[in-house]
N, CA, C and O atoms as a GROMACS GRO file, in nm:
protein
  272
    1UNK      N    1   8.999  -5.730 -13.987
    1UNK     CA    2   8.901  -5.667 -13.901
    1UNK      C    3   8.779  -5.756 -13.894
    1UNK      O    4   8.687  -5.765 -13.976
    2UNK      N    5   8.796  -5.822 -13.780
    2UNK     CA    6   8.683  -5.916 -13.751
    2UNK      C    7   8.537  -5.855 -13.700
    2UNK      O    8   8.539  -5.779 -13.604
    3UNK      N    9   8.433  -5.882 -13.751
    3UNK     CA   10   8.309  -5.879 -13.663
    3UNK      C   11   8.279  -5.958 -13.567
    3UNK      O   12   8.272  -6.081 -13.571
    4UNK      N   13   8.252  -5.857 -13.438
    4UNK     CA   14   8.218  -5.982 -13.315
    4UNK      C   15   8.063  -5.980 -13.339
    4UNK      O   16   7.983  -5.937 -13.422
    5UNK      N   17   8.066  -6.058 -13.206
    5UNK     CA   18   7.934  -6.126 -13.210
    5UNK      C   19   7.809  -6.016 -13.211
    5UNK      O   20   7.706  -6.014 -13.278
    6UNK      N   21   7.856  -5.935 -13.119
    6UNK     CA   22   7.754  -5.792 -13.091
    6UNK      C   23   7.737  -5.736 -13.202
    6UNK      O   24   7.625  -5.695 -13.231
    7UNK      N   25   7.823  -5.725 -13.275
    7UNK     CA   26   7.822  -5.640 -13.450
    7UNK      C   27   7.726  -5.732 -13.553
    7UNK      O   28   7.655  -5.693 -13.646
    8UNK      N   29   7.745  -5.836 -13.514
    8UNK     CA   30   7.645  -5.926 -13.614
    8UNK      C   31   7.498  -5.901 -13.524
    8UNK      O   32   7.396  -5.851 -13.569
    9UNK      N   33   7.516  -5.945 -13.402
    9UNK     CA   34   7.370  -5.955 -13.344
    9UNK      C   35   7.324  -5.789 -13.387
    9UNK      O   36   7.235  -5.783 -13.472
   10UNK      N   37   7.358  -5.703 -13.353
   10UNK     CA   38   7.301  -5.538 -13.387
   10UNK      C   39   7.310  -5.526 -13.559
   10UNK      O   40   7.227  -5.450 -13.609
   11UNK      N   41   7.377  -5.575 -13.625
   11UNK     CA   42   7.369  -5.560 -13.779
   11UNK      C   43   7.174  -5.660 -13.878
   11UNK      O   44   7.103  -5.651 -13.978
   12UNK      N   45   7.189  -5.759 -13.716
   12UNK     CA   46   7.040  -5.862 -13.799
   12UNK      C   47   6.964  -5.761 -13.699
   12UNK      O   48   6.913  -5.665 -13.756
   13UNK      N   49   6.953  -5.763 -13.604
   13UNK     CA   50   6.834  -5.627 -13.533
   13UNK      C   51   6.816  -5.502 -13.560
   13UNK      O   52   6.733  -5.431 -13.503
   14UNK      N   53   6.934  -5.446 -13.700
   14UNK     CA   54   6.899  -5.318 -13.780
   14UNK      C   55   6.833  -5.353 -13.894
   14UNK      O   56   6.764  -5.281 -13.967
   15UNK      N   57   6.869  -5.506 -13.906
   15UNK     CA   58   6.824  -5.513 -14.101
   15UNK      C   59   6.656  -5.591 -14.048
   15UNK      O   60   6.557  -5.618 -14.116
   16UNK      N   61   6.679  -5.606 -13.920
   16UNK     CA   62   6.506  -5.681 -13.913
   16UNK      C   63   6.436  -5.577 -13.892
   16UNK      O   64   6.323  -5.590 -13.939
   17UNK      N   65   6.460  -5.452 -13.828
   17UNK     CA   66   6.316  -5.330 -13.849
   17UNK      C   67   6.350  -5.234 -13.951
   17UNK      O   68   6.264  -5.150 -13.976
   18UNK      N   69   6.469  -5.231 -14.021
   18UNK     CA   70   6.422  -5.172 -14.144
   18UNK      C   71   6.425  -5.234 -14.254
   18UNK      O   72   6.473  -5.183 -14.355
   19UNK      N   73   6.339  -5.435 -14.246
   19UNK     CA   74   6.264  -5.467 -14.361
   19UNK      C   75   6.094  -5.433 -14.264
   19UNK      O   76   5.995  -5.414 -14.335
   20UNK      N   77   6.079  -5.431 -14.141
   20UNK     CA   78   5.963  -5.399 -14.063
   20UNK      C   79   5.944  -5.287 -14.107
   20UNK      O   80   5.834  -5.287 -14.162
   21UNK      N   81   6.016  -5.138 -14.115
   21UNK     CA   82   5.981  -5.020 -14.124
   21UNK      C   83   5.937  -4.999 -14.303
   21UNK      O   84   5.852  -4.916 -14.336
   22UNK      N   85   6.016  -5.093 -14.411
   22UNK     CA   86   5.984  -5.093 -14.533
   22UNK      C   87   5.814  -5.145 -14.567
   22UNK      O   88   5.727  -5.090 -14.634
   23UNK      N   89   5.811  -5.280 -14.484
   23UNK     CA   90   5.682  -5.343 -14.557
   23UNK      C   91   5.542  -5.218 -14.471
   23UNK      O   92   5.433  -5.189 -14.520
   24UNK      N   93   5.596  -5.175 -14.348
   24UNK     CA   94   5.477  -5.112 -14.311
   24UNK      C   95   5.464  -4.953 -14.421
   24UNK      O   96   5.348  -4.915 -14.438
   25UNK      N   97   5.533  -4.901 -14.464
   25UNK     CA   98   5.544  -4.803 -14.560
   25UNK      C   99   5.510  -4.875 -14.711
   25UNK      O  100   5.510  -4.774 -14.781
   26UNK      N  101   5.487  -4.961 -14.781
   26UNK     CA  102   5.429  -5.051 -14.850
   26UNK      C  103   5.274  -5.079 -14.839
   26UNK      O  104   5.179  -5.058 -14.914
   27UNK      N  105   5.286  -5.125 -14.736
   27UNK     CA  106   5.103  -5.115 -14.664
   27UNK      C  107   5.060  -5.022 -14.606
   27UNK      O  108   4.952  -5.052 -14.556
   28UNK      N  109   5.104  -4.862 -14.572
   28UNK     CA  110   5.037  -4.759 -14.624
   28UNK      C  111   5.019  -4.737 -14.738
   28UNK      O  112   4.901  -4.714 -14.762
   29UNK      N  113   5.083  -4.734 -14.821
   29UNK     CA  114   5.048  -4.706 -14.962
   29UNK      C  115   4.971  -4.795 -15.010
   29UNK      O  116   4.902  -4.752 -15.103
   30UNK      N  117   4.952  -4.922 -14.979
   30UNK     CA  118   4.808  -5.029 -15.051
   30UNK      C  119   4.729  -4.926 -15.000
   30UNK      O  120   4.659  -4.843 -15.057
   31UNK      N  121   4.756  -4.950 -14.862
   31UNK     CA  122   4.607  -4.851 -14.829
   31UNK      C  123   4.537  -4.762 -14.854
   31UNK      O  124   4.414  -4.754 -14.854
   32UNK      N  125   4.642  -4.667 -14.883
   32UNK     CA  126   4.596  -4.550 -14.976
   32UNK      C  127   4.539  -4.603 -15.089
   32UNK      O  128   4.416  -4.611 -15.088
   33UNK      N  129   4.603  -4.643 -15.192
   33UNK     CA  130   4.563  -4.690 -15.307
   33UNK      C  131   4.424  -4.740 -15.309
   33UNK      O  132   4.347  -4.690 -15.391
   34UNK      N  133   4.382  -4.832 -15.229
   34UNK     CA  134   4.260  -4.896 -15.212
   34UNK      C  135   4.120  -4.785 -15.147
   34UNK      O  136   4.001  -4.801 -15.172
   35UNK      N  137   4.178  -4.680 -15.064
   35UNK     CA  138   4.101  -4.645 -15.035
   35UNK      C  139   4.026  -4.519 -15.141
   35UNK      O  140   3.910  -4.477 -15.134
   36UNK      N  141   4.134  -4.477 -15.238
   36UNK     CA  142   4.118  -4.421 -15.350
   36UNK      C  143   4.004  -4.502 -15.460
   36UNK      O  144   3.910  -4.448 -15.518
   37UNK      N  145   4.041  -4.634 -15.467
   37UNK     CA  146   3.957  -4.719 -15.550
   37UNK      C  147   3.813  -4.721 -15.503
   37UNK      O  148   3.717  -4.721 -15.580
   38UNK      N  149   3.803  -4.723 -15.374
   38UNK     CA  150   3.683  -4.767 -15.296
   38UNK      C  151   3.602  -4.635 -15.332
   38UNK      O  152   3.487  -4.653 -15.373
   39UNK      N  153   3.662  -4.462 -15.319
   39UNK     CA  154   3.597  -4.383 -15.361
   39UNK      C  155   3.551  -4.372 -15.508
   39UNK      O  156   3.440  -4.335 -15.547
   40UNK      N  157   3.685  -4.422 -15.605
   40UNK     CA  158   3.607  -4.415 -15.731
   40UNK      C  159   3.479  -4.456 -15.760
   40UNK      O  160   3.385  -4.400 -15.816
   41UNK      N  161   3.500  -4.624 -15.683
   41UNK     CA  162   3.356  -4.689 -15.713
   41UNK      C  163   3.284  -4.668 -15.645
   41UNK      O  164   3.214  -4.769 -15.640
   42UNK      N  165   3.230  -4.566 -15.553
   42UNK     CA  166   3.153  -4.486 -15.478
   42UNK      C  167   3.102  -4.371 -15.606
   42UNK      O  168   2.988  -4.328 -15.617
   43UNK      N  169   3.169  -4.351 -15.659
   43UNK     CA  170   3.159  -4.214 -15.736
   43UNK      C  171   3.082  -4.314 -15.868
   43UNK      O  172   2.978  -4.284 -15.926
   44UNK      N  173   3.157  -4.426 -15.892
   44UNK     CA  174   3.060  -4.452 -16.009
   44UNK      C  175   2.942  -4.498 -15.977
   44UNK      O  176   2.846  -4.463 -16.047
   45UNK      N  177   2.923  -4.577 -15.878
   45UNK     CA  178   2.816  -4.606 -15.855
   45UNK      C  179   2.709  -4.530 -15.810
   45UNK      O  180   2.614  -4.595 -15.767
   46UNK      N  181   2.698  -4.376 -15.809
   46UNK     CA  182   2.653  -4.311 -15.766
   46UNK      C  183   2.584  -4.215 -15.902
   46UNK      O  184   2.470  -4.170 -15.903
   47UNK      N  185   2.682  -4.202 -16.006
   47UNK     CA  186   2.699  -4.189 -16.160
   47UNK      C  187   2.516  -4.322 -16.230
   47UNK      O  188   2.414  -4.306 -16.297
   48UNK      N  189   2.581  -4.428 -16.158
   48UNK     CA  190   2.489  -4.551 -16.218
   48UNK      C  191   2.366  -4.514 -16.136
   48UNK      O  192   2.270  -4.540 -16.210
   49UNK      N  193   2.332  -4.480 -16.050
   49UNK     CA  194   2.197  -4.471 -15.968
   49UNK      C  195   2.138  -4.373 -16.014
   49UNK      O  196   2.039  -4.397 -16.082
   50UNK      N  197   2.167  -4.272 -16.000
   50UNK     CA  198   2.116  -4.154 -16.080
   50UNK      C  199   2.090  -4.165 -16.263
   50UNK      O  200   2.001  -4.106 -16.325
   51UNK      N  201   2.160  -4.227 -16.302
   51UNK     CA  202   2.114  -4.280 -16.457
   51UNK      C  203   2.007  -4.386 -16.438
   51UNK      O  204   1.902  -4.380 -16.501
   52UNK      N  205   2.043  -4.516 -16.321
   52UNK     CA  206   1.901  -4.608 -16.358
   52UNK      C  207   1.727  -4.501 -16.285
   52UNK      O  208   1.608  -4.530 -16.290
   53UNK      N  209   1.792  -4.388 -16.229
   53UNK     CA  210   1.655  -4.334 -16.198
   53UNK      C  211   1.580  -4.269 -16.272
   53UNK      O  212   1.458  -4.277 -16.289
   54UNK      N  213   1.730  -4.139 -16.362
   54UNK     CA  214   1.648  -4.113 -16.501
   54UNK      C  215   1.609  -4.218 -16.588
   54UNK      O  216   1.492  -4.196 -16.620
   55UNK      N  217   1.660  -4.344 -16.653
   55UNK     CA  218   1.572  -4.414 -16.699
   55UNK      C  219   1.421  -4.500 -16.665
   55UNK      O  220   1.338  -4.545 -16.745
   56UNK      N  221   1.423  -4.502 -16.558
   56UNK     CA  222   1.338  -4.533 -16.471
   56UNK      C  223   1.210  -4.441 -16.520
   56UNK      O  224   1.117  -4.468 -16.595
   57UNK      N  225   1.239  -4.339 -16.458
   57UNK     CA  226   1.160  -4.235 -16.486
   57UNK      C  227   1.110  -4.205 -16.634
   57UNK      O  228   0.988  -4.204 -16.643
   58UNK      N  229   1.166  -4.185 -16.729
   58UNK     CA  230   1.145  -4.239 -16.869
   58UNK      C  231   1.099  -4.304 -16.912
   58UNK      O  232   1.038  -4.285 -17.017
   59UNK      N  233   1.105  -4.448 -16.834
   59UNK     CA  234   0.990  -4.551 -16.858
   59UNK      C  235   0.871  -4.542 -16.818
   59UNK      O  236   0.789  -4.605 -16.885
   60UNK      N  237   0.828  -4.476 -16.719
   60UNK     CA  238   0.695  -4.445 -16.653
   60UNK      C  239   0.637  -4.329 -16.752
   60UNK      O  240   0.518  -4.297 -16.748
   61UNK      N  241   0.735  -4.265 -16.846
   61UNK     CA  242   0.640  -4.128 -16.914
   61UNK      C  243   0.630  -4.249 -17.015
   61UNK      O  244   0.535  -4.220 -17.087
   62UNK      N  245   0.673  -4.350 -17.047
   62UNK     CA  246   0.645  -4.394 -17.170
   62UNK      C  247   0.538  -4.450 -17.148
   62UNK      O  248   0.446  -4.431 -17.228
   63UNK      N  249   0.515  -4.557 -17.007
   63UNK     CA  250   0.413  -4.597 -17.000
   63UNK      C  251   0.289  -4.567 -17.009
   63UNK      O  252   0.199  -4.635 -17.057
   64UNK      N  253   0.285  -4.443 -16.951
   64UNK     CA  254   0.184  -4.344 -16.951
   64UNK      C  255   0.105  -4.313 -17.108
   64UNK      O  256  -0.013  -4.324 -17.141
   65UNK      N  257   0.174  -4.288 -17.153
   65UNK     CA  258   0.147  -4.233 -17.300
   65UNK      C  259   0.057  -4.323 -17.329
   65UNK      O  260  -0.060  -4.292 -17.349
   66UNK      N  261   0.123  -4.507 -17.340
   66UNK     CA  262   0.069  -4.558 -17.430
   66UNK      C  263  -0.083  -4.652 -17.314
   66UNK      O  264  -0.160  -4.733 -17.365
   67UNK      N  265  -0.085  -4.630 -17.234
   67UNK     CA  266  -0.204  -4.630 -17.118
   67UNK      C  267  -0.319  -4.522 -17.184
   67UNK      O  268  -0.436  -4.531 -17.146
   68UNK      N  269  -0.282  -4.433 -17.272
   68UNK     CA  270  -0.416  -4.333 -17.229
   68UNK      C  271  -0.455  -4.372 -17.382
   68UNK      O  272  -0.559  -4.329 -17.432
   0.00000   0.00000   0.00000
């Protein structure tokens, strides 16, 4: 049972969009992934601003003190 030519040509034009349909399902998921990361470090850095303001602020009562 020979393969003709049509069976090969339609066998590489099935296996070429479903390695196309694999890598684009691959690069949704980076994407996801990354866009998850991008919120973490949104979240920490948001964690860090609010701490350098309370210290901030801490430093100005200290200053104060030793001013008067």
């Amino acid at each position: 049972m020979a393969i003709s030519v049509e069976g090969v040509t339609l066998a590489i034009i099935i296996g070429t969009l479903a390695a196309i349909v694999y890598s684009l399902r691959i690069l949704v998921l980076l994407e996801r992934r990354m866009a998850r990361m991008d919120e973490n470090l949104m979240k920490i850095s948001k964690v860090i601003v609010t701490e350098e303001r309370t210290i901030e602020g801490e430093e100005k009562k200290i200053e104060r003190m030793f001013k008067r």
